[in-house]
C-alpha positions, 0 to 999 in steps of 0.5 A, a space after each residue: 387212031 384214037 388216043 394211044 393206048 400207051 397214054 392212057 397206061 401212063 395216065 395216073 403217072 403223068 397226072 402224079 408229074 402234072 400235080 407235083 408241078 402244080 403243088 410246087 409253081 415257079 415264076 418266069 425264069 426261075 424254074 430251077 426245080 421244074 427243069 431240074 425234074 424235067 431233065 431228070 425224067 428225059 434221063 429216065 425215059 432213055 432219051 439221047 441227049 438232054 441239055 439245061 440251061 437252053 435260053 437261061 433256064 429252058 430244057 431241050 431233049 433230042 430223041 432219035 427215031 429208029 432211023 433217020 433217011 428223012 433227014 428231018 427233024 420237029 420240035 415240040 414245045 411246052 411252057 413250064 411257068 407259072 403266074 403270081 396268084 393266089 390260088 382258090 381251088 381247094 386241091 389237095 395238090 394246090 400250090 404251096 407256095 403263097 401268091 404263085 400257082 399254075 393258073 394258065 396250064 403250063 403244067 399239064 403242058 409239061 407234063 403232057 409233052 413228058 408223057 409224049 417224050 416217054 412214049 417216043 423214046 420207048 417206041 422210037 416208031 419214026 424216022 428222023 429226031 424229035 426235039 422235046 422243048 421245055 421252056 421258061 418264062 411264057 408269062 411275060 418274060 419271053 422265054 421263047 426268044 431267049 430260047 431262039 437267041 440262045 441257038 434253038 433253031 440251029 444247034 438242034 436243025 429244028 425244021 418245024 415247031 409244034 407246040 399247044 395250050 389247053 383252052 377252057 370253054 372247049 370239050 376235054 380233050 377236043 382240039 381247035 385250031 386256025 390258019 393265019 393268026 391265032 393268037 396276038 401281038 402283045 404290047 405294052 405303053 406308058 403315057 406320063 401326063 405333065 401339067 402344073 399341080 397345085 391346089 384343087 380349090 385353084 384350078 385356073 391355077 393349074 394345068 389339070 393333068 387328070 382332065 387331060 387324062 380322062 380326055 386321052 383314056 376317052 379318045 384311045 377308044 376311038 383308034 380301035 372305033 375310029 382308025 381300025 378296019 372293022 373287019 379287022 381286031 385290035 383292043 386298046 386298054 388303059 388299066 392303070 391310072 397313078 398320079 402323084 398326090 393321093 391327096 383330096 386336095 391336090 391336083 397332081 403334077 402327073 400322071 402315068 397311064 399304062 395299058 396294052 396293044 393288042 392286034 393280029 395283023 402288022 399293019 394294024 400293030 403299026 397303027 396302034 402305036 402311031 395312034 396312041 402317040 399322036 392321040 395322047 400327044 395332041 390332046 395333052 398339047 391342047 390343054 397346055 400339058 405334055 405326053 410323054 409315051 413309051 410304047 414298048 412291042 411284046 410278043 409278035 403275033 402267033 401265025 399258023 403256017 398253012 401246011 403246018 396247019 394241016 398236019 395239025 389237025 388231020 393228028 388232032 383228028 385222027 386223036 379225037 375226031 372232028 375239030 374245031 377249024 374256025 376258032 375265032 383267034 384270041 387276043 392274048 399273046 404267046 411267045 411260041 410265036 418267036 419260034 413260028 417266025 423261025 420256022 413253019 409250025 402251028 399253035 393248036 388247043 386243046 380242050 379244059 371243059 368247063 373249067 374256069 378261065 385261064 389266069 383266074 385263082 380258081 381255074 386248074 387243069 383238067 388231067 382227062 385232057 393228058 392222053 388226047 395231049 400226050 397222043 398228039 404231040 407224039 403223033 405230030 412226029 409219027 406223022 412228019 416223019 413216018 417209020 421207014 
């Protein structure tokens, strides 16, 4: 089965949904006309039940197939917001609102997942429910647990999640996908350097708190050289430095380090954390200075259960031929993995060609991408709960 005809009659509309989300980005939790529209074309297509309001903001859409002996019940997810970014494409659809746009593809997520759910709820060719999942706040505010928190998984009886993301540097409308981990833990950590201040020309004075932060953003490399298995992934970076003097002459009374943790592997999440307290705790103390650090844990890692995993690829296939099954997994976070700590399921990509990178102000979605993505979401519940 190639992609589906239906999708490709659909194709100028669901590309008109993807473009009208893309001209109009929302932040995080306040997705309100993005829902809004959402809600009203589920209405539209006929599905059984839409409820707003899912985990603040999220929309959850059930479609019942022409039967329902199985039992069974699959959720389909797609993100809705967009990210704080001034926007360089030069569209005729770029967003209109300044600083915000649709750099990571949550709109043609959206959209394809419509496309799916019009399809669904025209063909009605399986048996069981299909839970269509429209959700807030992928981009660092965790809109997925607050979509679990809210009842998900059981007001629904949602048995297994499916969910996908669009990846630049794979062919257009290809899939990639991975067993085990395929995306990261994502944490967060502050580190606030307390010495002694005073003036620079003095400093056998003070107690210099930018050396010492020098000396801790140095060693931070050597957990992931040093304490890490090799064979294993883990990056810690330090990406911002403030003190509090801007000042020529001043040597700060503190400083505040922030950065990010990221791993595929529990084990290795615990390490890191210890590792940044106890590197940046002890090199403070050697220069008579103070650590203080706030290690706060994000998104889990994203965990592709086996059979999951291959009910995944063999639709993906089936849409676009051969796959990718040896994708390295990548280092960035994704919070439907809260909804695969729930439930079997699996995280796949599709391919944006030779676009730019995601979260960069010139990428944009490539909507040649909609009828292969449209065509598995629909094809995962066709083939999990095959028409009786």
């Amino acid at each position: 089965m190639p992609v589906k005809n239906r999708m490709a009659e659909l194709l100028p509309e669901i590309t008109a949904w993807r473009r009208d989300f893309h001209e109009n980005p929302e932040l995080l939790y306040e997705v309100h006309r993005t829902a809004g529209k959402v809600a009203e074309l589920l209405r539209s297509f006929g599905v059984d039940e839409v409820v707003e309001g899912v985990g603040r903001t999220g929309v959850v859409g059930v479609i019942k197939g022409r039967s329902d002996s199985s039992g069974r019940v699959i959720g389909l997810r797609a993100d809705m917001d967009a990210l704080p970014i001034n926007e360089i494409t030069g569209v005729d659809y770029a967003s209109k609102t300044p600083g915000v746009m649709h750099a990571c593809g949550h709109d043609g997520h959206t959209a394809m997942l419509l496309g799916a759910a019009r399809y669904l709820a025209e063909t009605r060719n399986f048996d069981g429910t299909a839970v269509v999942i429209f959700q807030p706040a992928e981009e660092g505010g965790a809109g997925g647990l607050a979509m679990v928190e809210d009842g998900l998984v059981d007001r629904w009886g949602i048995q297994e999640f499916y969910g996908m993301h669009n990846m630049p540097g794979i062919p257009t409308g290809s899939f990639a996908i991975r067993e085990g981990a395929m995306m990261a833990a994502a944490d967060q950590f502050d580190i606030v350097v307390t010495g002694k201040g005073g003036h620079a020309a003095k400093p056998h004075d003070c107690i210099d708190t930018t050396l010492v932060s020098a000396q801790i953003i140095v060693a931070l490399q050597s957990i992931v050289s040093r304490n890490v298995d090799p064979l294993k992934n883990a990056v810690v970076s330090v990406c911002v430095v403030q003190t509090d003097s801007t000042a020529h002459n001043v040597i700060p009374q503190t400083v505040r380090l922030k950065g990010t943790a990221r791993s595929l592997d529990a084990g290795v999440r615990d390490q890191l954390e210890a590792g940044i307290r106890r590197v940046s705790e002890n090199i403070a103390a050697a220069f008579g200075a103070t650590a203080d650090v706030d290690f706060r844990r994000g998104y889990p890692v994203t965990v592709n259960h086996a059979d999951a995993t291959e009910h995944a690829a063999a639709v993906a296939r089936e849409v676009a031929g051969d796959i990718d099954m040896t994708v390295e997994p990548m280092m960035g976070g994704e919070d439907f993995s809260y909804m695969l700590e729930q439930r079997p399921g699996a995280y796949i990509f599709v391919g944006n060609g030779d676009s730019a990178m995601v979260h960069h102000p010139a990428y944009n979605f490539d909507d040649d991408a909609i009828p292969a993505g449209s065509s598995w979401y629909a094809g995962m519940v066709e083939a999990r709960m095959p028409a009786a």
